[in-house]
C-alpha positions in Angstrom: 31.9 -48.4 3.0 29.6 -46.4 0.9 25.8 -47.0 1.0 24.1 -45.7 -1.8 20.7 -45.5 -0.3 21.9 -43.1 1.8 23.1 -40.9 -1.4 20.3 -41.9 -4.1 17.3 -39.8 -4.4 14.3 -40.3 -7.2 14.7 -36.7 -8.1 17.3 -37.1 -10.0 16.3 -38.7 -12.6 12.1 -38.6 -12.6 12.3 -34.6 -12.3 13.5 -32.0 -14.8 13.4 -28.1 -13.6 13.6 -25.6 -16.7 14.0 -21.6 -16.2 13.5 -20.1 -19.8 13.4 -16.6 -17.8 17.0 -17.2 -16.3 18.4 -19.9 -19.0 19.0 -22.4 -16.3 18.2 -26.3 -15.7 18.2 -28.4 -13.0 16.8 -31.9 -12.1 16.0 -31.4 -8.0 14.1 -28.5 -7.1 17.0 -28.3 -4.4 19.6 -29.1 -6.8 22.2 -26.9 -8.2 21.3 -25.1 -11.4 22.8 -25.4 -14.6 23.2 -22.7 -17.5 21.2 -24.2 -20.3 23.9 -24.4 -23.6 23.4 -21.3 -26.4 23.0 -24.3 -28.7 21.4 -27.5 -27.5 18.1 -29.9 -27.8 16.0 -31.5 -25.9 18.4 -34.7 -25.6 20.8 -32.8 -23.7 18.2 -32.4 -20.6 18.3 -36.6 -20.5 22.1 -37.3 -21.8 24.8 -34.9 -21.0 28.0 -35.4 -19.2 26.9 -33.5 -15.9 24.0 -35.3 -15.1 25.3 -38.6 -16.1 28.0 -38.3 -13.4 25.3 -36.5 -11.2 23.3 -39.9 -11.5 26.7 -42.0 -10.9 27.5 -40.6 -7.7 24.3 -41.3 -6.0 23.9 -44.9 -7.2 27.2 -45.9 -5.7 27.2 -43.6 -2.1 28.9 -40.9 -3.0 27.4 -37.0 -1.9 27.6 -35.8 -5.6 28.4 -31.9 -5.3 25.1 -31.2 -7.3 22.8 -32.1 -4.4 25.1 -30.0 -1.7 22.2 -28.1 -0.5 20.6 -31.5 1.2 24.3 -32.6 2.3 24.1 -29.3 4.2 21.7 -29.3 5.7 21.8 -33.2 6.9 25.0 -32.6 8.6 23.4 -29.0 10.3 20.3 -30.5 11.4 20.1 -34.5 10.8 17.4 -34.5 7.6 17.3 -32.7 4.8 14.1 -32.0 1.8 15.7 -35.7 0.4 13.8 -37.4 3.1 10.5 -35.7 2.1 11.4 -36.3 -2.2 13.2 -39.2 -2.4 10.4 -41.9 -3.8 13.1 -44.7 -3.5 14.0 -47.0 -1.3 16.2 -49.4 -3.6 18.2 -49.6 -6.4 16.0 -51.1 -8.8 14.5 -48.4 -10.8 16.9 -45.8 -11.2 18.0 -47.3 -14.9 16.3 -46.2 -17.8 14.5 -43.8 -16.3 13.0 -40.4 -18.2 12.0 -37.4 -16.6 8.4 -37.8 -16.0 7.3 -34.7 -13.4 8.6 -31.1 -15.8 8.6 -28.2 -13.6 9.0 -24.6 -16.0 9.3 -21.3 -15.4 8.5 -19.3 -18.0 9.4 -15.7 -16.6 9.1 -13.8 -13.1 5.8 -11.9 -13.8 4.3 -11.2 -10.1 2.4 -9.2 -7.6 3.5 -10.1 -4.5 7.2 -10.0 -2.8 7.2 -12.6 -0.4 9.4 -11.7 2.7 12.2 -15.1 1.6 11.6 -14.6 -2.0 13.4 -12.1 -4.0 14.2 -9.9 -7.5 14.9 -12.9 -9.7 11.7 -14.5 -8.6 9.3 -11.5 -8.4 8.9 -8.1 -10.8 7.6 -6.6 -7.6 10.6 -7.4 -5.5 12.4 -6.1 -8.9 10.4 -3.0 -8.7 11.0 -2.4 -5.3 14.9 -2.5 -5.3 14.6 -0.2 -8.4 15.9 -2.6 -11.0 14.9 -3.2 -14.5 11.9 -5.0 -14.9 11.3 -7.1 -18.6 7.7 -7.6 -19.1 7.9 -9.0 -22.7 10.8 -11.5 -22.3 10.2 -13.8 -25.9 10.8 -17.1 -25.3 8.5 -18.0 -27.8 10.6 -20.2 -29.7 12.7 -22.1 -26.7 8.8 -22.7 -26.4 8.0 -24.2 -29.8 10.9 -26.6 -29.2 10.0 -27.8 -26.3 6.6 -28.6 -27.3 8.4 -30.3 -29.8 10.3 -32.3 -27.7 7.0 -33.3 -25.0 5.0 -34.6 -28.2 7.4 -37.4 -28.6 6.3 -38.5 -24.7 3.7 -41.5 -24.6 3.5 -41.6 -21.4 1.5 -39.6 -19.4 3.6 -36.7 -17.6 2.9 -33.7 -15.3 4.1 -30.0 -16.2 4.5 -27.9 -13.3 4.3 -24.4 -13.7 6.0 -22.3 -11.4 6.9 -18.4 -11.7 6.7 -15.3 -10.3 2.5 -15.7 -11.0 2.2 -18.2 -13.6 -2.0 -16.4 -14.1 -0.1 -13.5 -15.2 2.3 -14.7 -18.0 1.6 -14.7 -21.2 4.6 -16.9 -22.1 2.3 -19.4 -19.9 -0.9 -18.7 -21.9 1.1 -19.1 -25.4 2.9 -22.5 -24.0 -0.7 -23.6 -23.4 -1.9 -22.5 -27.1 1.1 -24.9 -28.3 0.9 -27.6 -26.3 -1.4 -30.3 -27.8 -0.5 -33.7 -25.8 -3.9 -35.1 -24.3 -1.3 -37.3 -21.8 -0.5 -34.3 -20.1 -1.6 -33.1 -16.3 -0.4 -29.5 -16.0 -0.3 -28.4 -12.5 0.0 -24.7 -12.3 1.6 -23.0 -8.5 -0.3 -19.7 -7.8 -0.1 -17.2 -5.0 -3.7 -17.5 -5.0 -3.6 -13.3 -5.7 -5.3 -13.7 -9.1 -8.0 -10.8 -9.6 -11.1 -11.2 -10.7 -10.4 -10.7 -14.9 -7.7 -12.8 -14.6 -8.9 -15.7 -13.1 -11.9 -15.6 -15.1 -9.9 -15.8 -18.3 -7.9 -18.5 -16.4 -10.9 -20.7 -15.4 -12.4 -20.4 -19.0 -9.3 -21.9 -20.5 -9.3 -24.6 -17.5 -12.9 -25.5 -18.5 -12.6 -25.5 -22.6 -9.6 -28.5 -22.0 -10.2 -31.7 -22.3 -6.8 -32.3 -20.2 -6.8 -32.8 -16.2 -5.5 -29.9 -14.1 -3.9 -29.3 -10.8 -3.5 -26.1 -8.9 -1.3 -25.3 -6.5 -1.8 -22.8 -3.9 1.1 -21.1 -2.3 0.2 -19.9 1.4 1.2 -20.5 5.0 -0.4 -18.4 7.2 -3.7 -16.5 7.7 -4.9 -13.2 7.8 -2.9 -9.6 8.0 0.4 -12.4 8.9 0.0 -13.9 5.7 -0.7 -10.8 4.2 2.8 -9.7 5.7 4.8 -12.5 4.9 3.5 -12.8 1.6 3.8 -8.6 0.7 1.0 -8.1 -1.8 -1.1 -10.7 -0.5 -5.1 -10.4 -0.5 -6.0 -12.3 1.7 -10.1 -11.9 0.8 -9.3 -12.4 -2.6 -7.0 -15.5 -2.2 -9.9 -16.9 -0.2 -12.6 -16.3 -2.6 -10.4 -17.7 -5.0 -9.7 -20.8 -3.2 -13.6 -21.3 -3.5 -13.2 -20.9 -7.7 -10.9 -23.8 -7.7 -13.0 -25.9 -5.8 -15.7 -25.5 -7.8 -14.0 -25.8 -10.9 -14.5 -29.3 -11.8 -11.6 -29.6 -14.5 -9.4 -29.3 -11.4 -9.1 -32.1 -10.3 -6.7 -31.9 -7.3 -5.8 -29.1 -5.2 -2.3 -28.7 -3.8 -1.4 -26.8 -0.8 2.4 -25.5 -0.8 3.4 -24.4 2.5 6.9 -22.9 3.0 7.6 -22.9 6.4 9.8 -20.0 7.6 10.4 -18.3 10.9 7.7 -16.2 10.9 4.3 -18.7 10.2 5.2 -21.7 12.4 3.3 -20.5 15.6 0.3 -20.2 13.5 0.0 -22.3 10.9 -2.2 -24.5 12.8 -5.0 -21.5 12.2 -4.1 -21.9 8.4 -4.9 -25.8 8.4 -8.1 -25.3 10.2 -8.9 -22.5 7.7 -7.8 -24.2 4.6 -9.9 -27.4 5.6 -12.9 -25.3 6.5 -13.6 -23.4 3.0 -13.1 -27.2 1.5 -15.4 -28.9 3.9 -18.2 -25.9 3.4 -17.6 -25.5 -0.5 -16.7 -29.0 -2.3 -15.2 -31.9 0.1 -15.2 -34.2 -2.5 -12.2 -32.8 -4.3 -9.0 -34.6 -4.1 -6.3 -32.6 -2.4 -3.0 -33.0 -0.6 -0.4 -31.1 1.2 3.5 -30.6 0.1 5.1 -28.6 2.1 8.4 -26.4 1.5 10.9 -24.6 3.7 13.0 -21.4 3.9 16.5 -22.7 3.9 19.2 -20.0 5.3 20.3 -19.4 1.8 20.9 -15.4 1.6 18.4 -14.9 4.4 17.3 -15.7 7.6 13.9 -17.0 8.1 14.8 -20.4 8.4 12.4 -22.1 11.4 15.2 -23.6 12.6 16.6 -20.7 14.6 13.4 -20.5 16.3 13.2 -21.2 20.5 13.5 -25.1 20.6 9.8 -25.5 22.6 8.8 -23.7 19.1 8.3 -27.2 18.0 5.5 -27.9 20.0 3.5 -25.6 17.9 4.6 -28.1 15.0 3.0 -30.6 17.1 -0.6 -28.4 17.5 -0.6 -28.5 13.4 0.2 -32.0 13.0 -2.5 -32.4 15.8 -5.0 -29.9 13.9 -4.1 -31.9 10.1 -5.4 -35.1 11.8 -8.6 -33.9 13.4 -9.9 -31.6 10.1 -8.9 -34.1 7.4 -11.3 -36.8 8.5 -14.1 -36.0 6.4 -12.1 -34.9 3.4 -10.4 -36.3 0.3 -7.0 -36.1 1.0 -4.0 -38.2 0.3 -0.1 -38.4 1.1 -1.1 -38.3 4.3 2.3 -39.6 5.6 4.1 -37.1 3.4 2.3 -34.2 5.2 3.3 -35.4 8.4 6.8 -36.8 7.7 7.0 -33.0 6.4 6.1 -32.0 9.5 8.1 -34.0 11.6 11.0 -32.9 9.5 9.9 -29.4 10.5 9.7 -30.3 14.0 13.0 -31.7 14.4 14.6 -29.0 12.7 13.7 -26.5 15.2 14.9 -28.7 17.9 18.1 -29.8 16.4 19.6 -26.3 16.2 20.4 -23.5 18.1 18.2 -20.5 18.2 19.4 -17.6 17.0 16.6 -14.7 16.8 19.0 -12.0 15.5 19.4 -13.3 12.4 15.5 -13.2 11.5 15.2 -9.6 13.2 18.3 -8.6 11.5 17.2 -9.9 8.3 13.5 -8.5 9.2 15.4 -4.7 9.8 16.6 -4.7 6.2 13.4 -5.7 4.5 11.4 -3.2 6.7 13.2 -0.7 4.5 12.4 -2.1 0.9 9.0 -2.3 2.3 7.0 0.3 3.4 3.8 -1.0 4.4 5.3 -4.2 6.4 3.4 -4.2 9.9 7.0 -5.2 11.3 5.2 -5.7 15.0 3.0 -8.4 13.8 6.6 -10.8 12.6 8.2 -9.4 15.3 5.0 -11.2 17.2 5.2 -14.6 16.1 9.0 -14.8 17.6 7.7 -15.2 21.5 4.8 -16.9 22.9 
């Protein structure tokens, strides 16, 4: 018999992902996109045939094709990002529901080229594999409308802004210039790699708005490693950055965004204890939480699940490490964090290791990138 809380997930119907850059929509950041219509509005995001059967499939037990990437991965390792998301745990809400959490990205502007991200994501990856590279993509008027469309909300929503570097888009900045609702939180992912006129004309916008803010800081690891992993990365600068935010008191919350890939786990405990450092020295007052991400196998490799099985007992030391430097902090989902963790944790040990496909992956992107201290990766692979 079919048991539709094993199927149905909050996701999709309280979150709405929209790629202007790539003319794609999707509800689930996991979920599978969908080519946005040449002609459409804004109804078609809450009312069209796909998502209605989407919907359908979950509420009655039935693994609906559009969420195959959590399928996957609960029959390859027993959990999947559903048990992290999902903010359900009955049937009783799922009808008339409206998207409530928008997550947009406006184009792929960026300065860093992240070892598991790629081309579509980055201009520098772009750059890198010699491809064309549009820095004045005009979206301005799929913009207008969807302003449009978010006035008519009267309930207060969050707008996620994802990219490439959102701090370097001007489609971003003009989206801001249009959007007037006062019920909106936007919540904007960085890389934490803004330089210093950038962020300054970033922080002056943040503190002319009457509206609450949340930023995001993308990150896993510390030092030259993250500066590695995350190809581009400052890690001075991120740093210093870090400390902007927390003083900026129109932020309101700070969110840390780990994605946890083969290459950070044996270390991340050092970026906890450093993350909840600069806060406990600089502003512990400000509210912040912790939701983290993971490399799936996708087109590469650096899943954390092919890592040595006793890998998880570094998963352990940060869990162990997130308990003992949050005390004095302002921090909240705690449960989240650690069932993230956990999820981690029983992903390394519930599947094979298989080191060659990281190093193999790890030869071919040694190539694109010329500067990669391969020896420091190849480092966090054995104890």
């Amino acid at each position: 018999m079919r048991d539709p809380l094993k199927t149905i997930c909050s996701r999709a119907w309280t979150d709405l992902n929209i790629d202007f850059y790539l003319n794609r929509w999707k509800y689930c950041c996991k979920a599978v996109w969908v080519p946005i219509p040449e002609k459409y509005d804004h109804t078609y995001f809450i009312d069209n045939p796909y998502i209605k059967k989407t919907r359908e499939e979950l509420a009655t037990g039935i693994e609906t094709s559009a969420c195959n990437w959590c399928w996957k991965d609960y029959k390859k390792t027993g959990h999947a990002w559903r048990d992290v998301a999902n903010e359900w745990s009955n049937l009783e809400k799922y009808e008339n529901v409206t998207p409530y959490h928008f997550v947009l990205t406006f184009d792929n502007i960026c300065d860093q080229s992240c070892l598991y991200c790629g081309p579509e994501n980055s201009t520098k990856w772009a750059k890198e594999l010699n491809r064309n590279i549009d820095l004045k993509l005009d979206i301005k008027k799929q913009i207008d409308a969807l302003v449009k469309w978010l006035a008519s909300f009267d309930t207060k929503i969050i707008i996620q802004i994802l990219g490439g570097e959102p701090t370097y888009s001007y489609n971003f900045y003009y989206f801001l210039e249009q959007l007037k609702n006062s019920n909106v939180i936007i919540s904007v992912t960085s890389n934490g790699n803004t330089v210093n006129k950038t962020i300054e004309k970033f922080l002056k916008i943040i503190n002319s708005s009457s509206r609450e803010w949340h930023i995001g800081l993308s990150n896993e690891a510390c030092g030259e490693l993250a500066e590695n992993i995350r190809y581009g990365l400052n890690m001075k600068r991120f740093e210093n950055n870090l400390k902007l935010y927390l003083n900026t008191s129109n932020v309101t919350r700070l969110v840390f965004s780990p994605t946890m890939n083969a290459f950070n786990v044996k270390n991340f405990h050092e970026y906890i204890k450093l993350i909840h450092s600069i806060i406990l020295s600089t502003n512990k007052e400000k509210e912040l939480t912790w939701v983290g991400n993971w490399v799936n196998d996708g087109p590469i490799g650096f899943d954390c699940k092919h890592l040595p099985k006793h890998f998880s007992s570094y998963i352990d030391k940060a869990i162990e490490t997130m308990k003992n430097t949050s005390k004095d902090l302002n921090i909240d989902n705690n449960s989240d964090v650690y069932s993230w963790l956990n999820n981690m944790k029983k992903r390394i040990q519930d599947h094979d290791e298989n080191l060659n496909i990281i190093t193999n992956y790890l030869d071919r992107v040694s190539h694109i990138k010329p500067l990669l201290n391969k020896q420091i990766l190849l480092d966090q692979l054995h104890d």
